[in-house]
C-alpha angles and dihedrals in degrees: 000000000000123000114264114252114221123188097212102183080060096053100049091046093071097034098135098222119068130270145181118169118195130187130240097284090054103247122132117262098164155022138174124223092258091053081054098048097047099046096045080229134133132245082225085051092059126027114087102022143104120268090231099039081055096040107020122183111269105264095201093055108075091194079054100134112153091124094045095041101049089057096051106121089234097061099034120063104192104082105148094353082070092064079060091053092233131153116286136183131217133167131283111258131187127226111222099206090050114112113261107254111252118257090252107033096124083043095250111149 
């Protein structure tokens, strides 16, 4: 029996729930369609640019701690596995500012 062959950009493309992966120094080096859908954002928006430059802080809201917040020990599991630039896990934030995703984005009725 042969090994079985996955194309894994595609399918990561069509995953139904939304996904941006970043490297280790936090800029975006992917997204799949429904990333792109639920967020109203471009690919060309996106790739190749810093998290924070994409998705800053709100300047007009002085409690404003995304950034803070992200590289608290607690909410981000890479600590020293991040100098080997292995996989890490944090947890899933939510941008304030970002628009709301709209009630149909993955097509579910």
């Amino acid at each position: 029996m042969s090994p079985s062959w996955v194309d894994h950009q595609a399918l990561f493309s069509v995953l139904p729930s939304p996904y941006l992966v970043l490297d280790a120094d936090l800029t975006v080096v992917d997204v799949n369609e429904m990333y792109l859908r639920v967020t109203g954002r471009t690919r060309e928006e996106l790739i190749g640019h810093y998290l924070f430059d994409v998705y800053p802080d709100n300047p007009e809201d002085p409690a404003a701690d995304g950034i803070r917040t992200l590289f608290v020990p607690s909410s981000v599991s890479c600590g020293p596995r991040n100098r080997t630039r292995s996989p890490c896990s944090g947890t899933t934030s939510r941008c304030p500012d970002a628009p709301a995703p709209s009630r149909n984005a993955g097509g579910r009725r």
